[in-house]
C-alpha positions in Angstrom: 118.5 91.7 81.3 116.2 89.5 83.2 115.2 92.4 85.4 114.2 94.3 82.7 111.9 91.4 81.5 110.4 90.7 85.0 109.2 94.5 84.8 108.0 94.2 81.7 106.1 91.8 83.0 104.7 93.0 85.7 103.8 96.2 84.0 101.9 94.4 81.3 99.8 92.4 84.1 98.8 95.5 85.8 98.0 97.3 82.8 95.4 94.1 81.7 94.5 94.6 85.1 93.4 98.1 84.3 91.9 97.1 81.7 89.6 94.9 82.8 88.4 96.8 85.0 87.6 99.5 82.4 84.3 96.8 81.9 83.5 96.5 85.6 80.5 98.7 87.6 82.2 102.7 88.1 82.5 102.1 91.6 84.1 99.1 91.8 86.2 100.4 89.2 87.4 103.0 91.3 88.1 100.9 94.3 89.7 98.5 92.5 91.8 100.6 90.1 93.1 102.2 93.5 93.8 98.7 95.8 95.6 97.5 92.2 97.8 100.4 92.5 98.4 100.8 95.7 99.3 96.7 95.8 101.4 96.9 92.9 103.2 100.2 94.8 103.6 98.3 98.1 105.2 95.6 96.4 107.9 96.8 94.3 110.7 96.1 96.9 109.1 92.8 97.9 111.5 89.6 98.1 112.2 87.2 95.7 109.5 84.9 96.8 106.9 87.4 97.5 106.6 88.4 94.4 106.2 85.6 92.9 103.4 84.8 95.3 102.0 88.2 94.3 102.2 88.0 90.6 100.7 84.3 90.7 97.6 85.8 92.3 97.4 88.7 90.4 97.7 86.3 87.2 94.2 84.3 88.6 92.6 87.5 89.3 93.1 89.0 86.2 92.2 85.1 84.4 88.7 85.5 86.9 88.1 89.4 85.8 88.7 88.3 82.0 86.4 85.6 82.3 83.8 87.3 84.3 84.2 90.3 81.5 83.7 87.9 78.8 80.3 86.1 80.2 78.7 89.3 81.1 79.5 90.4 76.9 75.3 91.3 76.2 73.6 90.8 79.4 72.6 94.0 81.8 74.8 95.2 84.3 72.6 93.8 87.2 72.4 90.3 85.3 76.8 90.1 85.9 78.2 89.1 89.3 81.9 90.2 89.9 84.3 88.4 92.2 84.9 84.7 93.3 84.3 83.4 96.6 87.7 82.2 98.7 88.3 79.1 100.1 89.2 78.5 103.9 92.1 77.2 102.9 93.3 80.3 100.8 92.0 82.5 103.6 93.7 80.4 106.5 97.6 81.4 104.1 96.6 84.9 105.1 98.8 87.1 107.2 96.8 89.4 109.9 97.3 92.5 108.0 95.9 91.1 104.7 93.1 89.9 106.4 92.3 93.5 107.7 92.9 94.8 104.0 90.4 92.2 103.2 87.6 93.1 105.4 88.2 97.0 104.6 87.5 96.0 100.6 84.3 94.3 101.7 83.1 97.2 103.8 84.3 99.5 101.1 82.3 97.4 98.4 79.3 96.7 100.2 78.4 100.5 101.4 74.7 101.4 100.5 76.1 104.9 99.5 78.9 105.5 97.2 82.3 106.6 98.3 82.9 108.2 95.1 80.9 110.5 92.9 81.3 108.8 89.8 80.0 110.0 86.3 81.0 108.9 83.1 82.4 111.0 80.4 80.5 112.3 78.0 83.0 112.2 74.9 
């Protein structure tokens, strides 16, 4: 029974996840809809105390997104700024391959051109 609740859990986060990022810029929608699932994916067979490292930080990410949501209610889409800085500290916990995932997210979100053709629907 408790492993039915601990992915119920996990689903829900991940689908809030999605959610918020239904309010975010199409782009960076996109890239992050795909890192979320591809994270989420990776992680499924993680140990005990990975995951819940992983579902800690996926909890303050989705609290910062929500928040970040919720202050840019009414202003323009240029007025918002997405995303938190991270601390030496946090980044200095980092294993070598998260640090390369890292740096791939910030050239992928910092590209003058767009890596996906994005248009909203017209329904």
């Amino acid at each position: 029974m408790a492993a039915s609740a601990h992915v119920s859990k996990v689903r829900s986060l991940y689908k809030k996840i999605l959610v918020l990022h239904r309010f975010l810029p199409l782009d960076l929608r996109a890239l992050g809809d795909q890192y979320v699932k591809d994270e989420f994916r990776r992680h499924k067979t993680a140990s005990t105390e990975e995951v819940k490292n992983f579902m800690a930080e996926w909890e303050n990410y989705k609290d910062t997104v929500q928040t970040q949501v919720l202050e840019s209610a009414g202003k323009g889409p240029s007025a918002v700024k997405f995303g938190a800085d991270l601390s030496e500290r946090k980044l200095n916990d980092f294993q070598e391959e998260q640090i390369g995932q890292l740096y791939e997210l910030l050239l992928e979100s910092t590209k003058p051109n767009r890596q996906f053709d994005i248009q909203e629907d017209s329904k």
